[in-house]
ROKOL-77296 format. One record per residue (C-alpha): residue in three letters; x, y, z. Coordinates in steps of 0.02 Angstrom, whole numbers, plus 50000, padded with zeros to 5 digits. Layout:
alaXYZ;...
end
This chain:
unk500005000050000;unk500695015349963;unk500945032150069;unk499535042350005;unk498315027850011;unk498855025050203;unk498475044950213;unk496815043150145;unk496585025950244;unk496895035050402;unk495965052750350;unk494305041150319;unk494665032650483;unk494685051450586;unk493245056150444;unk492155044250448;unk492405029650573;unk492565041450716;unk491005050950674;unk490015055050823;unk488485068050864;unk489805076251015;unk491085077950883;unk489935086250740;unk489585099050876;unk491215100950947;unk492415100350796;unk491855117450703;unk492005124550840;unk493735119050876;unk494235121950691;unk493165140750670;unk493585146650847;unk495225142550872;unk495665157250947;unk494435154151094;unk495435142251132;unk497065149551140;unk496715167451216;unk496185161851398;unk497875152551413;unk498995166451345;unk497895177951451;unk498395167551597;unk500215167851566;unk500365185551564;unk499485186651740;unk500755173151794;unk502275180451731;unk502115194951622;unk503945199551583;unk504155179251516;unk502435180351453;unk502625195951339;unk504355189751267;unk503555171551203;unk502055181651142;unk503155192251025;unk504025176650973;unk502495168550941;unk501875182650839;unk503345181850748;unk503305162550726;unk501395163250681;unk501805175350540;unk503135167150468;unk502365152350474;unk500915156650368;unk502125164750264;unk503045148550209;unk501285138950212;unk500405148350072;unk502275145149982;unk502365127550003;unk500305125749978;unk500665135149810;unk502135123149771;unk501505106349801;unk499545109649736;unk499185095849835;unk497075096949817;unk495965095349972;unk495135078350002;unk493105086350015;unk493625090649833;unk494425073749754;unk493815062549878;unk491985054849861;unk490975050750045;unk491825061850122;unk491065068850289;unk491115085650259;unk490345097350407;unk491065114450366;unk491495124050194;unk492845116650088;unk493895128650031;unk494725128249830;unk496475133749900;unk497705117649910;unk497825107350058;unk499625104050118;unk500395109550218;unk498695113750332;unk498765132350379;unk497825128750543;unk499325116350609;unk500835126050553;unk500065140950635;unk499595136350813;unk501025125450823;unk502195139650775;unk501185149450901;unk501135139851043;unk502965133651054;unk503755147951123;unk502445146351265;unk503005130751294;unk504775132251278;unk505065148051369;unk503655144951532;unk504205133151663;unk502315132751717;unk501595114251713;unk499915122451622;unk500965125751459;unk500785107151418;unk498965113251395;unk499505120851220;unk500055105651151;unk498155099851208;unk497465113651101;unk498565111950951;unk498365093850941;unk496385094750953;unk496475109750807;unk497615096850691;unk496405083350720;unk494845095550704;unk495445098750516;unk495415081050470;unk493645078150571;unk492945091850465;unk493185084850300;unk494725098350244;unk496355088250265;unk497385074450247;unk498355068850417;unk500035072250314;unk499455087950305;unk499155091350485;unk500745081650544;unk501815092050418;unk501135108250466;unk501275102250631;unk503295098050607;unk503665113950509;unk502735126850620;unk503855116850784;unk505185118150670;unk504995137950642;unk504605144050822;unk506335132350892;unk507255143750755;unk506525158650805;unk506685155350994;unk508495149850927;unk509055166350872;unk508015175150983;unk509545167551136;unk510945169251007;unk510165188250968;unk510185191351171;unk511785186151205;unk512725194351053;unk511725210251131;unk512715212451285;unk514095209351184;unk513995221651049;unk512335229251054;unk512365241150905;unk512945228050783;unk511585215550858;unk510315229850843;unk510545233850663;unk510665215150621;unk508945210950695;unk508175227250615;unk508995223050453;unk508445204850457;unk506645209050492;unk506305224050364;unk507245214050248;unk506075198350247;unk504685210650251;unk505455215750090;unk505495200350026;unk503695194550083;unk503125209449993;unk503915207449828;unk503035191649837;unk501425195949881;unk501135214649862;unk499915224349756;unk501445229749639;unk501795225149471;unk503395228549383;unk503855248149358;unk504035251749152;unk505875255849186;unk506155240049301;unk505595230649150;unk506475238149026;unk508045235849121;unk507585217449139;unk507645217848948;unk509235222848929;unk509855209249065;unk509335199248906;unk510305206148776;unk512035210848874;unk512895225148817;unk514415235948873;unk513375248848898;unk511515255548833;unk510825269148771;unk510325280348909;unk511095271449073;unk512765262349116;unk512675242149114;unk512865238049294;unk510935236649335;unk510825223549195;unk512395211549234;unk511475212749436;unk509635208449374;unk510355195049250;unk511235187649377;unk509705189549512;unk508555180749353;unk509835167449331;unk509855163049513;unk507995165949535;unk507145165149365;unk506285176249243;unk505175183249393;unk504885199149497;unk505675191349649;unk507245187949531;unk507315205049471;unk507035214749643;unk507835203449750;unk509425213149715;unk508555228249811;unk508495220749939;unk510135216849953;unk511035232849901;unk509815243250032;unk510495232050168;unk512255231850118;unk512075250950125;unk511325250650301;unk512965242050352;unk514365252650275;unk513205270350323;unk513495261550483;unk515115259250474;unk515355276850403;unk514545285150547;unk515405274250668;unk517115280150597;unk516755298950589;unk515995299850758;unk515025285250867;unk514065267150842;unk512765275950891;unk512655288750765;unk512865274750627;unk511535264050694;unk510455278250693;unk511025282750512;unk510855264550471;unk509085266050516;unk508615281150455;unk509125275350276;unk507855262350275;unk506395271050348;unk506605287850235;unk505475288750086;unk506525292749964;unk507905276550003;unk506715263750062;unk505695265349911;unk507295257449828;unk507365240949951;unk505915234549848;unk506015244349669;unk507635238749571;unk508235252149474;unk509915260349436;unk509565271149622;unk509705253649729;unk511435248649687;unk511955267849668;unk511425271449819;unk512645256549875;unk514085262449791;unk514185280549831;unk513885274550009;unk515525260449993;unk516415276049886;unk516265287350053;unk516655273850184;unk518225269250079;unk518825287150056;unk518655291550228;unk519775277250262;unk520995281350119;unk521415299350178;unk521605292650375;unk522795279350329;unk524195276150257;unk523655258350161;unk523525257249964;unk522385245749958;unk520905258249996;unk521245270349879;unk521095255749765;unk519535249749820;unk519105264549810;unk519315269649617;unk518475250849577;unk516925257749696;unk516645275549598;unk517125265549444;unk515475254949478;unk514535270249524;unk514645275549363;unk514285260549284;unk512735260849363;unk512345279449372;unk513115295249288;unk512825304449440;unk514205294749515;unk515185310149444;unk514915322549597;unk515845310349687;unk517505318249602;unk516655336349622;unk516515334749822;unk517965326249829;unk518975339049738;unk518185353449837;unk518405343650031;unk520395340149983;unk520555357649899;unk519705366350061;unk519945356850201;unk521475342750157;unk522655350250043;unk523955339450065;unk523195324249991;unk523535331049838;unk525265323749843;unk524775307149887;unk524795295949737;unk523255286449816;unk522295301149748;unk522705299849565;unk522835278649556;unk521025278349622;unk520485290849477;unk521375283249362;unk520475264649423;unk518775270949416;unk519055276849227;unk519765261149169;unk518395254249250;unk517115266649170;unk517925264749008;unk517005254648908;unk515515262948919;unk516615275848843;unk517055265048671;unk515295258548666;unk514665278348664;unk515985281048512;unk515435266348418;unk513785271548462;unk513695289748390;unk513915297248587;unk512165290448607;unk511885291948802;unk512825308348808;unk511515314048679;unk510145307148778;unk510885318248947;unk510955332948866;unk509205331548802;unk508655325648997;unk509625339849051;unk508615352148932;unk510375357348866;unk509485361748689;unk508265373848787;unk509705386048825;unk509865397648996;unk507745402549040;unk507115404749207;unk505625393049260;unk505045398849448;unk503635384949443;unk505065370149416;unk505915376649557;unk504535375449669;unk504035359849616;unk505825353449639;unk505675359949803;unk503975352149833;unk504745336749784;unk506015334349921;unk504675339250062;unk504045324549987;unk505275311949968;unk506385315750135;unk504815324350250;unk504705342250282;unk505415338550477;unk506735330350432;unk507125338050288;unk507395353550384;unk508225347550531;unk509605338150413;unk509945352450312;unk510205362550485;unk511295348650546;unk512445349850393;unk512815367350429;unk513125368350618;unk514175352150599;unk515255362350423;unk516875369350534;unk517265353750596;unk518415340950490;unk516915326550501;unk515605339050484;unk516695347550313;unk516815329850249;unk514815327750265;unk514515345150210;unk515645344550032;unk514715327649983;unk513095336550008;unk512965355149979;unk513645353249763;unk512275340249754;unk510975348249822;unk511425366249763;unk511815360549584;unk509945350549577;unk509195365849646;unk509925378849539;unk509525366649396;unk507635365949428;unk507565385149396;unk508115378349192;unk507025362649178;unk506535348549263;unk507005338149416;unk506805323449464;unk506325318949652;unk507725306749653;unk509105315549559;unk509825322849731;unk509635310449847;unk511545305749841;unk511685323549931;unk510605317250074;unk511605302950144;unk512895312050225;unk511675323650295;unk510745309550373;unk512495305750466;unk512595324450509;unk510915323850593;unk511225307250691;unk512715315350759;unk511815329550819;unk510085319650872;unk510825304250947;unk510615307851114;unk508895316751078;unk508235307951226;unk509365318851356;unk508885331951267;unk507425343251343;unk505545336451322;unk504975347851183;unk506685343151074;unk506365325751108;unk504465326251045;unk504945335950894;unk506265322550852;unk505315308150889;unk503925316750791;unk504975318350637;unk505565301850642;unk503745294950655;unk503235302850516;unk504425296950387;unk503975278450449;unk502085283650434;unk502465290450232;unk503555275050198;unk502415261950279;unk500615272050191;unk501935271950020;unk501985252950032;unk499985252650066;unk499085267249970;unk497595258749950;unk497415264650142;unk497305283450077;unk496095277449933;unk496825291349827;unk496235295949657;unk497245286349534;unk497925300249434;unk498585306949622;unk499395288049659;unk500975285649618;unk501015267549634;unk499605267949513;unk501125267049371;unk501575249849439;unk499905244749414;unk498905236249268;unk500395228449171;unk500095208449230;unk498385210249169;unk498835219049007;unk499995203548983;unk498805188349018;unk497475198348882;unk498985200148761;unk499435181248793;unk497785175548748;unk497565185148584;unk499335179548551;unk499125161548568;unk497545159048476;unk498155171448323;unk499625160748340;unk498765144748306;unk498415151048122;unk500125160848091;unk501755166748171;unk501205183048269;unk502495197248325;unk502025210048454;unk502485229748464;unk502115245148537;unk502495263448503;unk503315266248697;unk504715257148771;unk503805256848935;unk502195246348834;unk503495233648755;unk504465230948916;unk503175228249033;unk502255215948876;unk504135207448866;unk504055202349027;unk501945198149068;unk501735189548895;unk501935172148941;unk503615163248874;unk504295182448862;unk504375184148690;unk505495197948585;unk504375213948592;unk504675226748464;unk504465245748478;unk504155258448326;unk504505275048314;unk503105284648306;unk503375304748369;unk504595299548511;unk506255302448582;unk507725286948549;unk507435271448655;unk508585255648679;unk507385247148560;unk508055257748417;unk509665250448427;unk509065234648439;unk508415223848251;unk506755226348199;unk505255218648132;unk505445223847954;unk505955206547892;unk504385198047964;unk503355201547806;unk501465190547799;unk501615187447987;unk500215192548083;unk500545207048250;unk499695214648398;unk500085231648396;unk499675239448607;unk499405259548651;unk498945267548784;unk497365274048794;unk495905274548705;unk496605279648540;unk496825275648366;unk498175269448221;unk499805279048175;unk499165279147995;unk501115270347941;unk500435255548060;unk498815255847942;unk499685253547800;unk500995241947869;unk499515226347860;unk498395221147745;unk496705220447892;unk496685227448064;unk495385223548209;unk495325233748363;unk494995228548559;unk494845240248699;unk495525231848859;unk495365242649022;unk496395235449198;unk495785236349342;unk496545237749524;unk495415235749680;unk493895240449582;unk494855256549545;unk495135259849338;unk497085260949327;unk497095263449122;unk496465259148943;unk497305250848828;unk496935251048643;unk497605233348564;unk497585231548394;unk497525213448321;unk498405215748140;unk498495204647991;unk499795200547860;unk501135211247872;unk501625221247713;unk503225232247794;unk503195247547858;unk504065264547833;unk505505268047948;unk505595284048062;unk506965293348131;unk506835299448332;unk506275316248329;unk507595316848474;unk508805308948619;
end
């Protein structure tokens, strides 16, 4: 007899054999009202022993959650199907549900609950638990809704969770008395980081257009691209290759890179003045709006925020010693700065003006000039890709940088600009940094945090009076700031009672405007007033796409373009099997698809051509087939209309006339 004909042996047996009036009474309760069960006991232990008590509670909270983390992960994996739906005769006395069946959610959680109860209380009444969870496992088969395997697995795994929770929870305690800043940081980092993760996974998010496009150049590896460096594609190919052609596998790598930058700002502000004041900045990085937006969104700001955080750690320890090696590592960090962000460039700028007004003499250490010279060889192939490339991406900056528009004076851009970084960093803190930078400037830590800020910020500013600004284009000039305002804050608790409130305030709200950023729904804003609402709509788009492709595919080879890179990126990646996506030129600036091949020697194949909006043909696209049928597909998000899209399902294709950029 084989294992799952034992399981269902034994499931009938609980099911069916066992039936009884007492136990069609008592078992939905047991399996509905669980809780009931549980809360007098845990009640009890906290009037028993409320310091021991309110520890295990937190651990069981913690257990609980993770716990029904990896259950709807392995009940996704294994598909295993509940028995009330393959099983006939079964005794079924409460709804059976269409999600899968192993591991049982109901096991894995109260066993992951109750554990650190019983682990951590010496009280003979914590054997009760085990009473309850067992009665709740065997409740779920009773019912009709699970296999045993399913109840002794989730049974094993949630144990198995709460001993490795209460595990580190000892190792975390006595590491704390050891070195209590590092332990802090590593249990903050370790928890917002699996949040992270859990919410990649499951949050309301789909891939950003630019997230997606960079995922399509991980696919086609270059030396460089047309308007960024390559570095964000060589990390997201290798995150794919690792993780596959998903969303975790592209953002994972945000994840990572906000973390690692947690640990060196820590670092940092532990060399230039106290652990306290880097585990503050440490912190602060992750909670801000404008950085911890980039621990789940992969673009070119995650790693660069990385690198120009590694660049200042290593330079501060370059100029204080006397060791090579750091002014190496050094020029191979700004080097990879730049791969990944032009930006990376006002790392020379403050550098230049710190040495020039506050250390002089390191102009005659050779350090200086090896590291420079590193992070251009290491730069340099973006170089010779731009000159085989007609100087593309330094076209494309000028045109982002409005060169073509000349010197004009735009007050409303300014304000805007201004508007912005209320935004991004909070107005309170915001404030409060910019003050710190400049009571902390006469001092040799305070100059160093003062050059790498004020050219950033200034230049940005004095920019946004010409053109546009992005939020994000001065944040580099922010993270030294945050390290002048931990210095000055750290002890804000000495500090008088009004001080204190208006610093705890100000760090309160930034968590409040990160945590509402992750969850907007809570704010039900207007759509066109939502930013997330641009990482909305695309999976849908794709499974529509996907089903017009495959049955237009059953009668001829089908290709599929778009007249925006953002369209065919985000269709690259949510058409199922990813197929090439192509992208005309049709009254745009360049793209990366333009230096990519085209369609033009698919002639009689069939296309679906996708626009945004409710809108019509480019009359070249028109003429480009021989028939043309049109379907108006709008996505949704919580009931909420995020956008139309016109999809056009086009027949026989004849070639079309080619188009040069109207710009870069």
């Amino acid at each position: 007899m084989s294992l799952p004909e034992v399981d269902t042996l034994i499931f009938f047996f609980f099911n069916r054999d066992l039936q009884n009036r007492f136990f069609d009474i008592i078992m939905p309760f047991i399996t509905e009202k669980s809780y009931l069960l549980v809360l007098p006991l845990t009640l009890w232990f906290f009037y028993k022993d409320r310091k021991k008590a309110i520890v295990a509670f937190v651990l069981a909270l913690a257990s609980f959650a993770l716990s029904d983390w990896v259950s709807e992960v392995l009940k996704n994996f294994i598909q295993r199907q509940r028995p009330c739906n393959v099983l006939e005769g079964v005794h079924l006395i409460v709804g059976c549900s269409r999600s899968y069946s192993m591991p049982s959610n109901h096991a894995i959680n109260i066993f992951a609950f109750t554990m650190p109860f019983i682990v951590l209380l010496k009280n003979e009444i914590r054997y009760a638990f085990i009473i309850i969870a067992l009665l709740i496992g065997f409740s779920r088969v009773y019912v009709g809704v699970h296999y045993p395997s399913d109840v002794v697995v989730g049974g094993l795994l949630g144990t198995g969770i709460a001993i490795s929770i209460i595990s580190l929870y000892r190792m975390v305690l006595e590491n704390y008395f050891k070195r209590p800043y590092p332990t802090i940081l590593f249990v903050f980092l370790m928890i917002i980081s699996i949040f992270r993760i859990y919410y990649i996974l499951n949050g309301p998010l789909d891939l950003s257009p630019d997230e997606a496009h960079y995922w399509e150049w991980s696919r086609r590896l270059d030396w460089s691209y047309y308007s960024k460096g390559p570095m964000i594609a060589y990390l997201i190919y290798i995150g794919t290759g690792i993780f596959g052609d998903n969303v975790f596998g592209i953002r994972v790598m945000a994840v990572i890179f906000l973390a690692l930058s947690s640990i060196f700002i820590y670092l940092l502000g532990k060399m230039l003045y106290e652990e306290k004041v880097g585990l503050l900045s440490a912190v602060m990085i992750q909670i801000i709006p404008l950085f911890s937006t980039f621990g789940i969104i992969f673009t070119i700001d995650s790693p660069f925020i990385f690198f120009w955080i590694l660049s200042l750690f290593l330079f501060w320890k370059a100029i204080n010693t006397e060791t090579l090696s750091y002014w190496l590592l050094l020029g191979l960090s700004i080097g990879f700065g730049l791969l990944t962000k032009y930006t990376m460039a006002f790392f020379y700028i403050s550098a230049f003006l710190f040495i020039l007004l506050r250390e002089r003499g390191l102009f005659s250490r050779k350090g200086l000039y090896i590291a420079f010279i590193i992070s251009i060889l290491v730069f340099s192939p973006v170089l010779l890709w731009n000159a085989e490339h007609n100087w593309v991406t330094l076209r494309h900056t000028a045109g982002q940088a409005n060169i073509e528009e000349g010197l004009s004076i735009n007050i409303m851009r300014f304000f805007e600009f201004v508007v912005s970084q209320f935004g991004v960093i909070t107005p309170l803190l915001l404030i409060l940094i910019i003050i710190s930078i400049y009571k902390l400037r006469k001092q040799r830590e305070g100059a160093f945090a003062f050059w790498f800020s004020l050219p950033v910020i200034s230049f940005f500013l004095l920019k946004s009076f010409q053109g546009k600004v992005q939020a994000n284009w001065a944040m580099p000039g922010y993270i030294t700031g945050i390290i002048a305002f931990s210095a000055i804050y750290k002890d804000f608790r000495s500090e008088g009672k009004g001080k204190k409130i208006f610093v705890i305030i100000t760090l309160l709200l930034s968590f409040i405007v990160t945590s509402l950023a992750h969850y907007p729904s809570i704010l039900n804003l207007p759509v066109k007033k939502d930013p997330s609402s641009r990482l909305k709509g695309w999976k849908e788009l794709g499974e529509e796409v996907t089903e017009l492709y495959n049955k237009m595919s059953i009668e001829s080879p089908v290709f599929i373009f778009s007249d925006r890179y953002q369209v065919s990126s985000e269709l690259a990646f949510y058409v199922k099997g990813h197929p090439e996506i192509y992208c005309i030129v049709h009254k745009r600036r360049m793209n990366q698809y333009d230096l990519w091949p085209g369609f033009q020697n698919l002639l009689h194949y069939n296309a679906i051509f996708v626009r945004i909006g409710n809108t019509g043909l480019p009359k070249k696209v028109e003429e480009a087939f021989k028939h043309i049928e049109k379907r108006l597909f709008t996505a949704y998000s919580n009931n909420k209309k995020i956008r139309d899209y016109s999809i056009f399902m086009c027949y026989d294709f004849k070639g079309i006339k080619e188009e040069s950029p109207r710009s870069y």
